[in-house]
C-alpha positions as CSV (number, residue, x, y, z in Angstrom):
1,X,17.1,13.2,30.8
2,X,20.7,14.1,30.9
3,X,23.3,11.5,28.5
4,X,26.5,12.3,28.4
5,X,29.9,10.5,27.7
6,X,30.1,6.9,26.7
7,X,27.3,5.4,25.0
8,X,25.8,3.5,22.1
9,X,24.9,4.5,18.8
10,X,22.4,1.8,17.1
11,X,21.5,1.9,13.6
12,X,19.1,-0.1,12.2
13,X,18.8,0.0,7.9
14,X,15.3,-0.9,6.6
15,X,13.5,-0.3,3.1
16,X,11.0,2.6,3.9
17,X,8.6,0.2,2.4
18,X,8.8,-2.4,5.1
19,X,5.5,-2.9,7.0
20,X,4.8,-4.6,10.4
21,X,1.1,-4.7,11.2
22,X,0.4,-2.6,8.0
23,X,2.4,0.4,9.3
24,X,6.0,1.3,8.6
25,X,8.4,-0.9,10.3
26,X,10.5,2.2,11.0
27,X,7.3,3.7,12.7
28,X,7.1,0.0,14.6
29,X,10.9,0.3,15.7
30,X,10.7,4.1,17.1
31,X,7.6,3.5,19.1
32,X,9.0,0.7,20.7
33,X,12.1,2.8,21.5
34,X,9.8,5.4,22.8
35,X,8.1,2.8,25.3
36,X,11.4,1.3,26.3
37,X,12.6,4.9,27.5
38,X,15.1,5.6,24.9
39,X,16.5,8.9,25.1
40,X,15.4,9.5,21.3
41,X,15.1,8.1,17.6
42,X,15.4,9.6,14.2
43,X,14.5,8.0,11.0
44,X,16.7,8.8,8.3
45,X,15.3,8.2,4.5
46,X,18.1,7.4,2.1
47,X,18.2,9.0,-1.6
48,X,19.8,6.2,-3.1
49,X,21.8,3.0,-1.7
50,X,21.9,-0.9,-2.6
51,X,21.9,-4.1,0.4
52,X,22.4,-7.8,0.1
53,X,20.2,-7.6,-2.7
54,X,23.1,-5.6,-5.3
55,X,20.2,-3.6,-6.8
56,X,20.5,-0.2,-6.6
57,X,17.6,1.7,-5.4
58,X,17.6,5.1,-6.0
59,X,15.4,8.7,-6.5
60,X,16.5,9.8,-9.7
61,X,14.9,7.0,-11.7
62,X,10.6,6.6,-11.1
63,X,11.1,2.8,-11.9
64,X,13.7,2.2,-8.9
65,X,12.4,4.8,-6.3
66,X,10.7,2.0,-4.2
67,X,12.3,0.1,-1.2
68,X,14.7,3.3,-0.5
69,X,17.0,3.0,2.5
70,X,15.5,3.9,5.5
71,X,18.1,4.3,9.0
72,X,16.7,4.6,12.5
73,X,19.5,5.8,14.4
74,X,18.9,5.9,18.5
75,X,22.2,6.8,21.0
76,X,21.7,5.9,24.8
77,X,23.6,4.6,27.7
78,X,24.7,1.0,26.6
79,X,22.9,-1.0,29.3
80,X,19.9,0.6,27.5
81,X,20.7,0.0,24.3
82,X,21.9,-3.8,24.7
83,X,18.1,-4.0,26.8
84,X,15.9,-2.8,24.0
85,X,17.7,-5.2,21.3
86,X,15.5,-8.4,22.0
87,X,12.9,-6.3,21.2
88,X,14.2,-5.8,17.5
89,X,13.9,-10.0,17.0
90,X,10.2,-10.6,16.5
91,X,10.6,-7.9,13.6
92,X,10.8,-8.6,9.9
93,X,13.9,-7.0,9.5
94,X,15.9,-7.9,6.5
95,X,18.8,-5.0,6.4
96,X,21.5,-4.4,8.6
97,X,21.7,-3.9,12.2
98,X,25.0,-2.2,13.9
99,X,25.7,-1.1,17.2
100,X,29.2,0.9,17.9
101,X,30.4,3.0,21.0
102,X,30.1,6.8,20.3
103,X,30.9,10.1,23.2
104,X,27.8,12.0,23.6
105,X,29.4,15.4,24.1
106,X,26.1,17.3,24.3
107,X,22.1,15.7,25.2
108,X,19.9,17.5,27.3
109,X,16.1,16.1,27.0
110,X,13.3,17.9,28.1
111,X,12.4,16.9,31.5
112,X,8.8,16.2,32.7
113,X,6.7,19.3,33.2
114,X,5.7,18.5,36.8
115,X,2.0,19.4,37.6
């Protein structure tokens, strides 16, 4: 798969301790960009960070080191993107959800090894 140019860059922030089905919901939202297609997901996990909640959640103390931020970021073509968001609805997701319009300057996937 080739991407280049125009496209969009969603981001979706979770606590790495969210669970859908008794797996991470991270692990939920990439497999469900893997069957839609996507050219590719990445979880981030976050050190330290705070949400709607104002508590800070962070590594440095053992007490606070649950429910750290946690960011799948996935960049396609938009009519892609804007396809695979209904799928993100039925999810218990509680953090934020943004979508913005980035130039892909370089993507090259690895094509199907033909048999």
């Amino acid at each position: 798969m080739r991407l280049q140019g125009r496209a969009l860059h969603l981001t979706i922030f979770v606590d790495d301790t969210d669970t859908w089905h008794h797996k991470p919901l991270f692990t939920e939202i990439v497999h469900r960009a893997h069957r839609a297609g996507l050219a590719g997901a990445t979880v981030f996990r976050g050190v330290e960070g705070f949400g709607a909640s104002s508590i800070v959640h962070t590594t440095r103390l053992l007490s606070m080191a649950d429910d750290l931020p946690a960011m799948v970021f996935i960049v396609d073509e938009e009519e892609r993107i804007r396809a695979f968001l209904p799928q993100l609805e039925e999810l218990p997701i509680e953090g934020l959800v943004t979508v913005h319009e980035v130039e892909v300057v370089r993507y090259t996937g690895r094509e199907a090894e033909s048999e």
